[in-house]
MIFIZA-617466 format. One record per residue (C-alpha): chain; x, y, z. Coordinates in steps of 0.5 Angstrom, whole numbers, plus 500, padded with zeros to 3 digits. Layout:
R  A  X  Y  Z
...
This chain:
R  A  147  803  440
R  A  151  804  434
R  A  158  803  437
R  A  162  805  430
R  A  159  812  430
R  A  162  813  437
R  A  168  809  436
R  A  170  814  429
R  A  168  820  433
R  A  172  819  439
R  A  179  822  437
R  A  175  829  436
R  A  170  828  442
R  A  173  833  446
R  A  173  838  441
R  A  167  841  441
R  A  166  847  446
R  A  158  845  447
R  A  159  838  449
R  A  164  840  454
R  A  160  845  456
R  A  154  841  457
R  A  158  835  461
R  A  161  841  465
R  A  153  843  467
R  A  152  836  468
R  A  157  834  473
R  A  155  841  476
R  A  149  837  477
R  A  150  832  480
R  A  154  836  485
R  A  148  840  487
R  A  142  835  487
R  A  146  828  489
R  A  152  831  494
R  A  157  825  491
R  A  162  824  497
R  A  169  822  498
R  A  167  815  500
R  A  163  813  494
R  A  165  809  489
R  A  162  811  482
R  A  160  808  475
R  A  159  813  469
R  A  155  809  464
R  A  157  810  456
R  A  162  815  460
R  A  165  816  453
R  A  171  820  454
R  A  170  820  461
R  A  168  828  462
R  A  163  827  467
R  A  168  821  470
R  A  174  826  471
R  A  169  832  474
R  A  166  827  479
R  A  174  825  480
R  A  176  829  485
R  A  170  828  489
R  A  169  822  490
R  A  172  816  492
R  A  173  812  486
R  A  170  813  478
R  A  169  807  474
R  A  167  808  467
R  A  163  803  463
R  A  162  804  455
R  A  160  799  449
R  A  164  804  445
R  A  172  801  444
R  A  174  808  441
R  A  171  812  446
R  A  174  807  452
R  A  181  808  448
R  A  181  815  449
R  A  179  814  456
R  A  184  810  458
R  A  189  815  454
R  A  187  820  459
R  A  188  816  465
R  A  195  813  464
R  A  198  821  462
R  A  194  822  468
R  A  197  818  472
R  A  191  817  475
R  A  190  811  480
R  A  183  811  483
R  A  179  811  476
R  A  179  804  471
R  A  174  803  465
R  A  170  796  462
R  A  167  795  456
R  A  160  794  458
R  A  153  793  454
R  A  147  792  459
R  A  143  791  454
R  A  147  784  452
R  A  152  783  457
R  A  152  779  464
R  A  151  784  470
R  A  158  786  474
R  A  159  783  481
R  A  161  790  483
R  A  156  794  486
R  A  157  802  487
R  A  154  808  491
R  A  153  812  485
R  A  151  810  478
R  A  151  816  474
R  A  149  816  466
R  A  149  822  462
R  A  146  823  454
R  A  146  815  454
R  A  140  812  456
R  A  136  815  450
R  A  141  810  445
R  A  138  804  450
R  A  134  800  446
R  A  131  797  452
R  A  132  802  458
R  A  128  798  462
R  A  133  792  462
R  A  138  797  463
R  A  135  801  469
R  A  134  794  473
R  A  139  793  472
R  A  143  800  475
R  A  138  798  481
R  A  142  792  482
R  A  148  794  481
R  A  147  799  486
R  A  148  799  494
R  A  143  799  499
R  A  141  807  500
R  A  146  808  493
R  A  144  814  488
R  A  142  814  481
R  A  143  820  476
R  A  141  820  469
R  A  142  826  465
R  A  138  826  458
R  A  134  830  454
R  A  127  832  454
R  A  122  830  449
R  A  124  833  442
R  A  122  831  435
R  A  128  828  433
R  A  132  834  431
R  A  138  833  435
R  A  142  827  433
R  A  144  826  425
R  A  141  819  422
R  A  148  815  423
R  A  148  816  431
R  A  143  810  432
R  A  138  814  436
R  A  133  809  439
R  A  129  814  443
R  A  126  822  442
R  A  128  824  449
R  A  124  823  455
R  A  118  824  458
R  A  120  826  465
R  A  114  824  469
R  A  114  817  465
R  A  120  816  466
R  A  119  817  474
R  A  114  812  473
R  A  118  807  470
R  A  123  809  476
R  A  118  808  481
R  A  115  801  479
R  A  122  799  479
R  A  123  800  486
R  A  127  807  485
R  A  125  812  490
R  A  126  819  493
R  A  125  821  485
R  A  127  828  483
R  A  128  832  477
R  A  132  839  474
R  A  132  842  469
R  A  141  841  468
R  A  142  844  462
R  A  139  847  454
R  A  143  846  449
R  A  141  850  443
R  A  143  848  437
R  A  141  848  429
R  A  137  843  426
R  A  134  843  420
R  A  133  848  415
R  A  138  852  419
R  A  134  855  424
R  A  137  854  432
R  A  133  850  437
R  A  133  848  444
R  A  134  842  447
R  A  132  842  454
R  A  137  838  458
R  A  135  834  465
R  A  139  831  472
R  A  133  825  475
R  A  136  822  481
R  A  133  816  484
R  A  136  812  491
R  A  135  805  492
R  A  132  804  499
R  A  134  797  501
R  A  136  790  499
R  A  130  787  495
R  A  126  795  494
């Protein structure tokens, strides 16, 4: 992941209407599709700005959020001290190359950061691990697209998804009860100056039990 484009755009993140919005239809999904409970204690993974964190706050327990980008945690922990807030904290995080965290969480959710992992299997094996028995994955992230929707210097890794690939890959690594749902469509120009739509999906997967 290119952590200076998000560390230079941090300061203006929450500035853009569209991205709220998309957060907010996110959060909104993961409400529906994962019912997150007052007893739970959450890990927002490439939480960014902590949009989604501070809409899951009031529902749950706890929010951790986990970022590789020291611009956007800085933002985040901005947020928190005016707040005032006391059930949610932030770590710098890079599953791709930093040891696994001893704590373990009900809800690992992610949202518009696995398509800049290099190696999701690393990291979704990961999140399997970091989970508790019976816990809940949710990724939110775009479908399959040409790669229109992020300019050059995002470090995009991946196109989108293919859901029913991704399914698979949840599957072989022990995730079960997998479901996904169209959360959002974000349209947006691209090239050329025409407008296009990019499909935004909500997959939710559980850990069964230790060792599954």
């Amino acid at each position: 992941m290119n952590t200076s484009y998000f560390d230079n755009e941090a300061s203006t993140w929450d500035d853009a209407p569209p991205r709220i919005a998309l957060m907010r239809a996110v959060g909104e999904a993961i409400l529906r599709e994962a019912r997150p409970a007052s007893d739970m204690d959450v890990l927002d993974y490439g939480c960014g700005t902590g949009l989604v964190s501070l809409f899951l706050l009031p529902h749950v327990r706890s929010v951790t959020g986990a970022d590789s980008s020291p611009g956007m945690l800085e933002v985040l922990r901005k947020k928190i001290s005016e707040g005032g807030i006391q059930n949610m904290s932030v770590i710098p995080l890079d599953l791709e190359h930093d040891p696994i965290p001893v704590q373990r969480f009900h809800m690992i959710v992610t949202s518009m950061t696995l398509h800049h992992v290099a190696d999701t299997d690393k990291v979704l094996r990961a999140f399997h691990e970091m989970l508790w028995p019976g816990g809940t994955l949710c990724i939110a992230d775009l479908d399959t697209e040409p790669g229109l929707f992020h300019p050059p210097e995002a470090g995009r890794v991946h196109h989108g998804f293919d859901r029913e690939q991704l399914k698979s890959q949840f599957d072989v690594i022990g995730f079960r009860e997998v479901r996904a749902v169209t959360a959002h469509t974000i349209r947006k120009p691209v090239e050329g100056g025409e407008e296009r739509d990019f499909p935004v999906f909500l997959m939710t997967a559980r850990r069964s039990h230790w060792g599954a």
